[in-house]
Each structure stands twice: as structure tokens, then as C-alpha cells.
C-alpha positions in Angstrom: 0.0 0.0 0.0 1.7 3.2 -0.9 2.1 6.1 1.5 -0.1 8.6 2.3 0.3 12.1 0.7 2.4 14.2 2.9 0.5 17.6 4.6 2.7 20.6 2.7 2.7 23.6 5.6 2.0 26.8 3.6 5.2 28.5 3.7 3.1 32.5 2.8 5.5 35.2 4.5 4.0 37.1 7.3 4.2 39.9 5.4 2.6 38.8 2.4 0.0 36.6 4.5 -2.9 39.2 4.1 -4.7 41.0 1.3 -3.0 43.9 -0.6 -5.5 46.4 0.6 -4.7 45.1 4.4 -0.9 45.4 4.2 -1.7 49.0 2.5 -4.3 50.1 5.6 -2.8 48.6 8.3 0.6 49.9 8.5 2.0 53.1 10.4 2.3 54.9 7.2 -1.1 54.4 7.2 -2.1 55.9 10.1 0.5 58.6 9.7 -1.7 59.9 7.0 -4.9 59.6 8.7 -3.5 61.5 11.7 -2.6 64.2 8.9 -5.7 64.1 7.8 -8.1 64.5 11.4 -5.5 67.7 12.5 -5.9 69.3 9.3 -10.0 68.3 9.4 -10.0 69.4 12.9 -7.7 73.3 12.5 -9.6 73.9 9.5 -12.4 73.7 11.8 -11.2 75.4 14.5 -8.5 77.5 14.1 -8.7 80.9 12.4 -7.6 81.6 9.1 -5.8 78.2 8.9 -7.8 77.4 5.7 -6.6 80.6 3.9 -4.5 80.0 0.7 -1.8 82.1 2.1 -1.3 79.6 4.9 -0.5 76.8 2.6 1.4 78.6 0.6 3.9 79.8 3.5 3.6 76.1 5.2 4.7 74.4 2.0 7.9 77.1 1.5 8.8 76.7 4.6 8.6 72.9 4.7 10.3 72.7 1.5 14.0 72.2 2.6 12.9 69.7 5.1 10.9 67.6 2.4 13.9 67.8 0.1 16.7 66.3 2.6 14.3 64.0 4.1 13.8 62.3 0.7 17.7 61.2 0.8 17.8 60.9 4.5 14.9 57.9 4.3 17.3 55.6 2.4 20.4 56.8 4.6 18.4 55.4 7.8 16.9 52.8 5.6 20.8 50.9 5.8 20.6 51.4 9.4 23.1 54.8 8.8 22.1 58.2 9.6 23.7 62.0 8.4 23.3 64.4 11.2 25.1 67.0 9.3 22.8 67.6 6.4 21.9 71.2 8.2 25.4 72.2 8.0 26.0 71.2 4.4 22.6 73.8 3.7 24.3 76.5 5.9 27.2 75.6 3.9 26.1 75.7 0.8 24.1 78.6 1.6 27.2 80.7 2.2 29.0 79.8 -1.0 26.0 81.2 -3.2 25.9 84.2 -1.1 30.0 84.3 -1.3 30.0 83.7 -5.1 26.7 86.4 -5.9 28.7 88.5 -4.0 31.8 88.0 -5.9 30.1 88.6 -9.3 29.4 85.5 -10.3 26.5 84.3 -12.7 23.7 83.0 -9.8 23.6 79.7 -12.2 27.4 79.0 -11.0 27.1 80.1 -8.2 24.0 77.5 -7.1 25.9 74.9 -9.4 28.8 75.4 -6.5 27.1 75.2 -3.9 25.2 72.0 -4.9 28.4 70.0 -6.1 30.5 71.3 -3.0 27.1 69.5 -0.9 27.9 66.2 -2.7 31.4 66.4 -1.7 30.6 67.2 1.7 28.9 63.9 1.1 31.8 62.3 -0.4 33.7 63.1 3.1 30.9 61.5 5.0 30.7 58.4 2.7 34.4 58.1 2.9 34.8 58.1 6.7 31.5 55.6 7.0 32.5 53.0 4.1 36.4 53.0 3.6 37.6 54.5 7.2 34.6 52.2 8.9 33.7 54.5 11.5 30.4 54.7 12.7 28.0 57.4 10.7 26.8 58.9 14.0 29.4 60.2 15.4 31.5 60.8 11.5 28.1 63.2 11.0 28.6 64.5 14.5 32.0 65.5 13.5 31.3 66.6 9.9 28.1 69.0 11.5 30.8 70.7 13.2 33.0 70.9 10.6 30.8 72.4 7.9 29.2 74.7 10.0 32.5 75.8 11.4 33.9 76.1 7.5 30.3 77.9 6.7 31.0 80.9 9.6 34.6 80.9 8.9 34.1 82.2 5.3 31.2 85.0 6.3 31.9 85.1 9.8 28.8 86.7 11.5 28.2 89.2 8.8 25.3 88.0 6.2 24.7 88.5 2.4 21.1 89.7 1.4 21.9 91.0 -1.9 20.8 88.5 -4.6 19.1 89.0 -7.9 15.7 89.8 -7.7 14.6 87.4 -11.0 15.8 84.3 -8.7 14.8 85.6 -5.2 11.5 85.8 -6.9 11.5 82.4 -8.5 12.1 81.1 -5.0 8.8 82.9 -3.7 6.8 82.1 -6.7 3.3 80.2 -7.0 2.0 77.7 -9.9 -0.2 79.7 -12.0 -4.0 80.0 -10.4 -2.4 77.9 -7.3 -1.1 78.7 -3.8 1.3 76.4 -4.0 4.9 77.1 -4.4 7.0 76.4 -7.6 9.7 74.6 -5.4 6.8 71.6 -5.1 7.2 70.9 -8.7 11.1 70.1 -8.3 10.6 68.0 -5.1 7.8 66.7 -6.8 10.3 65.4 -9.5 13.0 64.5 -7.1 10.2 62.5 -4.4 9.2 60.4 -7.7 12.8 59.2 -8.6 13.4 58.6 -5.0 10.1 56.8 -4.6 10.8 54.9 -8.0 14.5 54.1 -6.6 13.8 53.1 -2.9 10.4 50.8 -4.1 10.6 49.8 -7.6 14.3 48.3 -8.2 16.5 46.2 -7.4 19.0 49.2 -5.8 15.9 49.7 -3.4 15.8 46.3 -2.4 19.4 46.5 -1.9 18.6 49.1 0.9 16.5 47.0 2.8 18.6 44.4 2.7 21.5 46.3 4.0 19.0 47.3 6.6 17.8 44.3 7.8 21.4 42.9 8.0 24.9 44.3 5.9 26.5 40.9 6.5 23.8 38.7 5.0 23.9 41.6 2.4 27.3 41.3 1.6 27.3 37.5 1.1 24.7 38.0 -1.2 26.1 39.9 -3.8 25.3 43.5 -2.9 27.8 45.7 -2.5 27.3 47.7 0.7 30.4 49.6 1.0 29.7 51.9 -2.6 25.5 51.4 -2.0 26.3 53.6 1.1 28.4 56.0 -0.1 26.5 56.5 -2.9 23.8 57.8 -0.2 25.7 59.9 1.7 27.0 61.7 -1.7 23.1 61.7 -2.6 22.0 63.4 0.9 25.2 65.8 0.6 24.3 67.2 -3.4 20.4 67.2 -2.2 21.1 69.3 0.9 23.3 72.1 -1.2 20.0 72.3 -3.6 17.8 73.1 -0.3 20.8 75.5 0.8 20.2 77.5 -2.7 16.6 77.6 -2.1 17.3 78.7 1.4 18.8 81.1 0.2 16.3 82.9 -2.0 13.8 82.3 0.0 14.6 84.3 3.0 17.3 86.4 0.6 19.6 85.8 3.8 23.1 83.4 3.4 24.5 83.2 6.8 26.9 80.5 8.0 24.1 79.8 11.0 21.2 79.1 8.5 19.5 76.2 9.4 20.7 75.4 12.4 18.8 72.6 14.1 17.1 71.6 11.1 18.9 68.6 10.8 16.5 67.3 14.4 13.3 68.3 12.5 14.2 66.0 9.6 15.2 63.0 11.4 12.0 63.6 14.1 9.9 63.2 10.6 11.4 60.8 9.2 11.1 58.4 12.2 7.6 59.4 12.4 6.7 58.6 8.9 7.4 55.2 9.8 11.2 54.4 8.6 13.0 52.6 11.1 15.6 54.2 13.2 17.2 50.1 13.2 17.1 49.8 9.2 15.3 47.7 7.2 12.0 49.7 6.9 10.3 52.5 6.0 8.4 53.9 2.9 8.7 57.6 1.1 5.2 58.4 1.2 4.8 58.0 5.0 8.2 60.5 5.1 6.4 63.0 3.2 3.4 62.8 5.6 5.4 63.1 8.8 6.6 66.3 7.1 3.6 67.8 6.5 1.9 66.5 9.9 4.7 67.9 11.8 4.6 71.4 9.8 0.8 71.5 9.5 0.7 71.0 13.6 3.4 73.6 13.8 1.1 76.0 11.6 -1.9 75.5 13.5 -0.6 75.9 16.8 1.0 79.3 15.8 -2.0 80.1 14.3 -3.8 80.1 17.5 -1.2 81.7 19.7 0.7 78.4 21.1 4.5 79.8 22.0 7.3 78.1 19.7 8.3 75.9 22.7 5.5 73.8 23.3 5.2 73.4 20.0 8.8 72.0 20.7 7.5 70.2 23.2 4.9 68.4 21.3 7.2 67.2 18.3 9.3 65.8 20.8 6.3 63.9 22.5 5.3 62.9 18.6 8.6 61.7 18.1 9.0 59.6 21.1 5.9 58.2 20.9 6.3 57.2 17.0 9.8 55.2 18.2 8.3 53.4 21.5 5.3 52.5 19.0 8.1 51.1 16.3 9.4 49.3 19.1 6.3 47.5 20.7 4.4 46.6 16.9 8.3 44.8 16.2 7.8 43.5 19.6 4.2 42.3 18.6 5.2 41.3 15.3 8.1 39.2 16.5 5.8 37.3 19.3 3.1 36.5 16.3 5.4 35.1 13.3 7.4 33.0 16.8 3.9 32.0 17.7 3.0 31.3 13.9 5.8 29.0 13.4 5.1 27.2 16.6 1.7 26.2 15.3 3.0 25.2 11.7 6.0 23.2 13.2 2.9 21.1 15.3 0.8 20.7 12.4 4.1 19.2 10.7 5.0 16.7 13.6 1.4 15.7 14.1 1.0 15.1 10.1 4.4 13.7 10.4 3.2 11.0 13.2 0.2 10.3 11.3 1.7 9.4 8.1 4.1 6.4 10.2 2.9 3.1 9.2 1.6 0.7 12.2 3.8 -1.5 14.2 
């Protein structure tokens, strides 16, 4: 007689186990969003003039910078790195457009400076992190210092406010019939390539591999050392374009611009959902942390809440988006240990079943 069949265990991942609309609800990204969407529902409601076009327009230019750098900065921390000295590198840059206006340069040139001396800044963080080996926390600790002493060195405390009025008013302008800013359509551009490279290829995939562990990344083929530099040169050229826009914007270059910016970026990218231990995170739950820490920032000045609580509550935000990371990995972990319990039973028990009698 032959043998019964033998009981295959479905071998589904957890995180494919579900329906696609599930794993696209039920996530922190998710829920980032919704929260965006009840404050905005509820200071439209309640707070005055929060619904005017003008406070759009001034939340979105004033966000701008942070969206840019945060676009880089989610696959830096994607790979379990991080670049604490993105603020300098704007200040930096900052002060070479003002520097090189000044001079007579073309503006052109003088942005086109700025921007490749932010991806070499980059280039010095990469090559501490990935050929020195030394941990990116405290390399970008180091290199914060470093730029921003570089930036104050060349202006010292004096500032540059002269800059010509075609670009400073570029910087401030709207899309036609819109209050929305003209800087959205070129972070528009650079959060689809991002998007597109962190979700759709094999590069992205790279990152979350890297994340999740460098080692096993290594062995299979990736390699980390140039994936990570490659980021750090990425952050460092993005953060010089958000220096230039600085710039105009606020017709100031200073060599303290910026400073402090580079705690806002991280505090929304954690709290769009990327993981401050790599291996996770999406773009589009980034961009939503931005805008629901900017739009809660707005509102609360709006109705006459002082800068520090505002302070205050970010922070609270922040800490609470981490401790949630950590307990849902907790959760997670507990329910694919418990998952594989069950299955490993269900395969002894079919295993016992299928033994032939004594």
C-alpha cells in the first residue's frame, strides 16, 4: 500500500499573509496619514484663518527644505546609517552662493557650486563611514561641526542679502492659479525618482537588505560599502539644492542658517514610519510626517501656542512614533514565533500520522 500524501505547511511570508489592501491600511504609514488628515479636518475647523490660501502657501515654502533632505535621509536610515550634518551642508552651501553672488558671479554657478561642494561634503561623510569604517553617528557629529564651522569661517557673522531679484522671486513664486509654491514641482520630481529608486528596483531592495542585515547583504552579492556611499554623496548634493533655495527664499546666506534643522528632519522621518534600526520605511509616509509635523506647527501658531510647546509636542510625537516602532516589532516578532510554533505542530502531528503501524 503506498504512502499517504504528505501535509505541505504553507510556507506564505508574514508579510505577504494578508490582502494587498490590508498590508496597504494597516501599516504606520497608514495611520501617519490619517492622523494628517483629522489635525488638518480638525484646524480647518477650529482655528482661524488656517484654511486661507496664504497659509498653505507659506507652510509648503517653509517645509520645502525639510521635504527635500528627508527624501535622501529615508534611504540613509533605511541601511541602518544616519547623516546628522545635512543642516550644516545647507548653511554651507548657503554661504558659497551668497559668497560667489557676491563675488560677481552668474547666480547659475554660483547654485551649481554650492550643490556639487554638498555632494562632496557627502563624499567626506561616505568616505569616513565606508572606507575608514567609522560609525556614521558620530563621523556626521563630527562633519556638523566641521561644515558649520567652515560655513561661519568664510562669512563670519556678517550675512549676504543682496541676490538678484529674478531668482529671489523664483524662490517665492506660485504655480499659475495655485497657492502652491513652484519649489513643489522640483521636489515633486526628485520624491518620484526617490520613490521609484527606494520601491521599484533592485537598488531599493538593496537598501532594505542592508537594513535588515549588511553581512547577510554582503554574502549575497550587494555591495554595501559603494551602495552607502552613494547615499551619503546623494543626501550631501540634495542638501546644497535646499541651501540654494534657502537662500532665495529668505534672501539671507548666513553661515548659522538652518541650524537645528537637521533634528526636524530625522524627528519626521522616524515618524513617517522608517526605522531608526534599518530595514523599513516607505517615502510616502516621510512626506506625511513632514507635513503633519509642519501643518501641527502651523496650527498651533495660528492660535497663539509659544514656539516651545510646539517644541514640546514634536518631541512627545517623536517619542511616541519610536516606542510604537518598538512595541508593533515586539508584537510582530511574538506573532510570526507563535505562527511558526503552530505550523511546526501541524508538521510533527501530520508527520506522526503518516508512520505506518507496528
Amino acid at each position: 500500500m503506498s504512502a499517504p500524501a504528505t501535509t505541505v505547511v504553507g510556507t506564505a511570508t508574514p508579510a505577504h499573509a494578508h490582502p494587498l489592501w490590508r498590508r496597504w491600511l494597516f501599516t504606520r504609514e497608514a495611520a501617519i496619514i490619517a492622523l494628517l488628515v483629522i489635525v488638518i479636518v480638525y484646524a480647518l475647523a477650529t482655528v482661524r484663518n488656517f484654511g486661507s490660501p496664504l497659509t498653505l502657501t507659506y507652510l509648503l515654502r517653509d517645509t520645502a527644505p525639510i521635504l527635500l533632505i528627508a527624501l535622501p535621509m529615508t534611504l540613509v536610515i533605511v541601511t541602518e546609517e544616519i547623516d546628522l550634518s545635512v543642516a550644516s551642508i545647507l548653511g554651507l552651501s548657503s554661504v558659497l552662493t551668497g559668497v560667489l553672488t557676491q563675488a560677481g558671479a552668474p547666480f547659475p554657478l554660483a547654485a551649481l557650486v554650492a550643490i556639487v561642494a554638498g555632494a562632496v561634503c557627502g563624499v567626506v561623510n561616505g568616505f569616513l563611514v565606508t572606507v575608514v569604517g567609522l560609525p556614521s553617528l558620530a563621523v556626521t557629529i563630527g562633519t556638523l561641526a566641521l561644515f558649520r564651522g567652515i560655513a561661519v569661517g568664510l562669512l563670519g557673522t556678517t550675512a549676504i542679502t543682496e541676490f538678484p531679484e529674478e531668482w529671489t522671486d523664483l524662490a517665492k513664486a506660485l504655480i499659475p492659479g495655485t497657492p502652491i509654491p513652484v519649489i513643489m514641482i522640483p521636489f515633486a520630481i526628485l520624491a518620484i525618482v526617490f520613490a521609484v529608486l527606494l520601491h521599484f528596483t533592485p537598488f531599493g531592495r538593496a537598501l532594505y537588505a542592508i537594513g535588515l542585515s549588511k553581512e547577510a547583504a554582503h554574502f549575497s552579492g550587494i555591495d554595501v560599502a559603494k551602495t552607502k556611499f552613494t547615499l551619503f554623496v546623494l543626501s550631501g548634493a540634495v542638501s546644497g539644492f535646499a541651501g540654494v533655495y534657502f537662500t532665495l527664499l529668505y534672501s539671507n546666506a548666513r553661515g548659522d542658517n538652518a541650524t537645528g534643522m537637521e533634528l526636524q528632519i530625522i524627528a519626521a522621518v522616524l515618524l513617517g514610519g522608517v526605522s531608526i534600526f534599518g530595514g523599513r520605511g516607505a517615502l510616502h509616509g516621510v512626506i506625511a510626517g513632514v507635513l503633519l509635523i509642519g501643518t501641527l506647527g502651523s496650527a498651533l501658531r495660528l492660535a497663539g501656542v509659544s514656539g516651545e510647546v510646539i517644541n514640546i509636542i514634536t518631541g512627545v510625537l517623536l517619542i511616541l512614533s519610536v516606542v510604537s516602532a518598538a512595541v508593533l516589532a515586539w508584537a510582530r516578532g511574538r506573532r510570526i514565533a507563535l505562527i511558526g510554533r503552530r505550523r511546526l505542530r501541524t508538521a510533527r502531528a501530520a508527520g506522526s500520522a503518516s508512520k505506518p503501524l507496528q
